[in-house]
N, C-alpha and C positions, 0 to 999 in steps of 0.2 A: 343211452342218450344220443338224440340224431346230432349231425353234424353242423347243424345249424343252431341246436342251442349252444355248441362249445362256443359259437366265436358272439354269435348275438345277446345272447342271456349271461353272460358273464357277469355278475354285479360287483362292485366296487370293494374291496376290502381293509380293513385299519390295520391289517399286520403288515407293515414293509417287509416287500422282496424285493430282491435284489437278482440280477445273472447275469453268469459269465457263459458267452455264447461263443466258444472258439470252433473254425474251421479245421478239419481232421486233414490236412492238405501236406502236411508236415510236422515235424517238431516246434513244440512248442517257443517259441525266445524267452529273452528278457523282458521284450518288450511285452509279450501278452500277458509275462508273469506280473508286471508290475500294475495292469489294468486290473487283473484278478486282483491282485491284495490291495488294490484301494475299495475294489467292487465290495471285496467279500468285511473288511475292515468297516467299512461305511453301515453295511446292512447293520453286521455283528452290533456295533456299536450301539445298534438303536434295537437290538432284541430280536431281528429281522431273522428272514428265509431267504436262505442264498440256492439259487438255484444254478443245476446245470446244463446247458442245452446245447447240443452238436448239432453243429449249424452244417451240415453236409450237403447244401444246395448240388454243387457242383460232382457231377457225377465222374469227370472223368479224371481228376486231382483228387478227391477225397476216397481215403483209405479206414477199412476199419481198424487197425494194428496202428495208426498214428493218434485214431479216439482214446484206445487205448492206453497209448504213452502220455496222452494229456491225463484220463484220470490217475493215471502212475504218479506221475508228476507232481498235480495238484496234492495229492496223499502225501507226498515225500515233502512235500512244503509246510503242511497242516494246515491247507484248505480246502477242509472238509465240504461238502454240499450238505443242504438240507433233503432236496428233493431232484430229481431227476438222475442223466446220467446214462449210462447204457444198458441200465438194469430195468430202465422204466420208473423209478422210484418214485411214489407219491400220485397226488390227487390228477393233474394235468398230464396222462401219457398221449400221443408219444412224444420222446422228450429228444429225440433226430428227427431233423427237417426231412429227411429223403423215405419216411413215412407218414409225413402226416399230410398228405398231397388231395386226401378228399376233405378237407378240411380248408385248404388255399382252393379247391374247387369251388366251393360254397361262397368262400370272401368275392371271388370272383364274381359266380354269379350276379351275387350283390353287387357290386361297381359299374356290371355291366346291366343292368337294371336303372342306375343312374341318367344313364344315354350319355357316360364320357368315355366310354371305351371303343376304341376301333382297332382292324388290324390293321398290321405296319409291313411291308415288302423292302422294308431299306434292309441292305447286308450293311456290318460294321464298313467296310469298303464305299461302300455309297455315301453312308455318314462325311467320313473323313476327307472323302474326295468331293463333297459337295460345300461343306462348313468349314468354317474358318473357328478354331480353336479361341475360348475365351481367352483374352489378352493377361490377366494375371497368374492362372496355372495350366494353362493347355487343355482344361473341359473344352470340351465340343458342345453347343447347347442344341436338342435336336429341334429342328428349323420347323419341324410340322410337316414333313413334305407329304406323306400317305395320311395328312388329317380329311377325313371327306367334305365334300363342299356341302353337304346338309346340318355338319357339325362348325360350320365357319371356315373350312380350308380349302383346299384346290383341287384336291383328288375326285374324279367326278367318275373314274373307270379303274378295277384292278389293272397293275400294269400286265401284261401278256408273260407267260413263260415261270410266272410266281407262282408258286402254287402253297410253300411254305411262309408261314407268318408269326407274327409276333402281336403280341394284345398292347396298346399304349393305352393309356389314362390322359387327356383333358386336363390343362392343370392351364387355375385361371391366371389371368396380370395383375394379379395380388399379393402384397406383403406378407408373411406369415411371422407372426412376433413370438417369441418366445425366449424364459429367463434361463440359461445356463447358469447350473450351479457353482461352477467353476469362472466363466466367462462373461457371465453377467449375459442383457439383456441383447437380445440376437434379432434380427430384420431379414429375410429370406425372399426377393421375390423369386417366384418359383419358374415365373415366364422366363425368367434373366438367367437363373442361375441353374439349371436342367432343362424347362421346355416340357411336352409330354412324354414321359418316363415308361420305359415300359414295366410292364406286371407277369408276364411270361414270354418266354423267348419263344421263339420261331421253332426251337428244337424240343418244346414241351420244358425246359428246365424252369421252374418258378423265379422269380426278382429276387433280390436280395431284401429289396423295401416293404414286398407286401406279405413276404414270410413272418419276416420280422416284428411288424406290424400285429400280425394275429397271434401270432407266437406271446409275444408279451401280453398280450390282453387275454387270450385263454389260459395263461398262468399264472396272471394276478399280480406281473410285474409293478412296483410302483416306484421305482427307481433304476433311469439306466444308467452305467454308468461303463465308459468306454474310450475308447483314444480320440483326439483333440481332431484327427482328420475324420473321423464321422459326425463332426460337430454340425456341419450345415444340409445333412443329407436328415439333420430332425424334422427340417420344415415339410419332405416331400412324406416322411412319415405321419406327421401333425396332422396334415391335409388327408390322410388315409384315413387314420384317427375316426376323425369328422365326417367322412364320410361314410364307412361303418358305423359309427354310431359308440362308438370307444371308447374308453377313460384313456385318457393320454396321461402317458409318464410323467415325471420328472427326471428332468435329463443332465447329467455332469459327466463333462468331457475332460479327460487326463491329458499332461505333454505324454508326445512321443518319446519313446528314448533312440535317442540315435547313437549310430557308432562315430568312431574317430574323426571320422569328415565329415561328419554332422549329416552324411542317409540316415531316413529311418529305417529301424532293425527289419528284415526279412525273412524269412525260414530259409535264405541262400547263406545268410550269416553264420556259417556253422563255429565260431567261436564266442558269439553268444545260445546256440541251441542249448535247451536243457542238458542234451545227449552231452555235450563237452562241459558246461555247467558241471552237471553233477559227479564228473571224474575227479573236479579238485577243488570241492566247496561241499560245506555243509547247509544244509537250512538252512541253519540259526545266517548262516552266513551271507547268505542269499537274502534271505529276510532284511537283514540288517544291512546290506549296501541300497536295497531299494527304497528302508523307508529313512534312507539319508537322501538321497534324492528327490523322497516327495517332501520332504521337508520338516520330518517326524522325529530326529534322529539329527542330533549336532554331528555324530561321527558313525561311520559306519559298524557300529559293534556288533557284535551276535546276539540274535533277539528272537524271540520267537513271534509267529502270526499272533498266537493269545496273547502275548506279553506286550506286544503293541495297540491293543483295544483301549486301555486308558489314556495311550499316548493321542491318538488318532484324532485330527478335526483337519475340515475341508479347510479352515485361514492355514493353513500350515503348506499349502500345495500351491508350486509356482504356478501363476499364473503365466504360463510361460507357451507355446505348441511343442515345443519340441527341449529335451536334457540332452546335455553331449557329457 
């Protein structure tokens, strides 16, 4: 099969899948524990395929011995996958982002086929030192500077001494709507809220957005489901969606769980890492303090993953970003 029928010929399918896409950069937390057992409970519930995919974008933090420890993990919890994995398992290999890169070649090609893609000479430093940080969370929105003046922007000459670049995407002063399962009904414009996003870094590493993107439509995703701060980064995927030619998910975004002082969890938190986790907690144990928190569970008892499928419905889950 060439490369271009995985991402373009893809046809739509009636079995719901679901995945859990975790980064091999570290130990697992609670917190990505807790987006897996809604992910994989959600699917389950409805007969579904839970898939697993290593999202190892990032060459120089992601390790193979930490993929590892998440499938360890997930096993030790009893969330099993259907398909993927580091074994390659099933219809859609590869199931690591940091092989499947002639595959993001192809999506590529296609966008830039579009006439919205251009390259981009800003270092993060040029960013930061030129824009003034969005006023509610400190995004930076990027301003267009290296947009060309035949595509509507200002750049009319590469700047001199550049010679490494980065691919942006064209993103219009349009609203993008869409209904979160959890959050209800979401408004995104994409000028306001990113700007033109890039699609490959300057250093050859692929985006987060347009991995993601192909990843879930060449493996038949039909529901994401994920933490509450990747809620509004669905609209710059929607618009990829669209322009590929894509069946677009269904998307439900979970609270974060935060620690003591209400951060959310990071793989620097090593007293919630699985690693300290599983020295003084069983499963069942684990199990059952998280699905008291999503709201499954009056008290935190011992439960298993199966034993909470009949408990399980989205009204039961705070509508809340973030649990302390």
């Amino acid at each position: 099969m060439k490369t271009d029928d995985k991402i373009i010929t893809k046809s739509p399918t009636t079995v719901v899948k679901g995945r859990f896409a975790p980064s091999p950069t570290g130990r697992m937390h609670l917190g990505n524990v807790f987006a897996a057992l809604i992910s994989w409970l959600s699917v389950k519930k409805q007969d579904g395929k839970w898939v697993l995919r290593i999202e190892d974008l990032d060459p120089q933090r992601s390790r193979l011995e930490y993929a590892r420890l998440i499938e360890d993990d997930l096993h030790w919890l009893g969330l099993d996958w259907d398909e993927g994995g580091l074994d390659d398992s099933g219809p859609n290999p590869p199931y690591r982002q940091s092989l499947s890169g002639e595959i993001y070649e192809e999506a590529l090609r296609k966008l830039k086929e579009t006439g919205l893609t251009y390259p981009c000479y800003c270092t993060r430093a040029d960013i930061m030192a030129t824009q003034a940080p969005h006023e509610s969370d400190g995004r930076v929105v990027y301003s267009g500077k290296c947009r060309p003046l035949e595509l509507g922007g200002t750049l009319t000459t590469p700047p001199e001494g550049k010679s490494e670049r980065a691919t942006r995407l064209i993103v219009p002063d349009e609203t993008i709507h869409f209904t979160d399962r959890l959050y209800g009904p979401q408004a995104v414009n994409l000028a306001e809220h990113c700007g033109d996003f890039i699609l490959r870094r300057a250093d050859g590493a692929w985006a987060y957005q347009l991995a993601v993107v192909v990843d879930d439509a060449r493996m038949g995703i039909t529901e994401v489901v994920r933490g509450s701060d990747l809620l509004l980064s669905s609209a710059q995927q929607i618009y990829l969606y669209r322009l590929l030619g894509l069946p677009v998910p269904e998307f439900a975004h979970v609270p974060l769980i935060c620690n003591d002082a209400g951060q959310r969890l990071s793989k620097r938190d090593r007293s919630m890492s699985m690693e300290e986790v599983r020295k003084v907690a069983e499963p069942s144990h684990v199990i059952g303090q998280l699905a008291h928190l999503a709201g499954l569970l009056p008290a935190p008892f011992p439960i298993s993953a199966q034993g909470l499928l009949h408990l399980f419905s989205w009204s039961a889950i705070p509508k809340l970003s973030k649990i302390i």
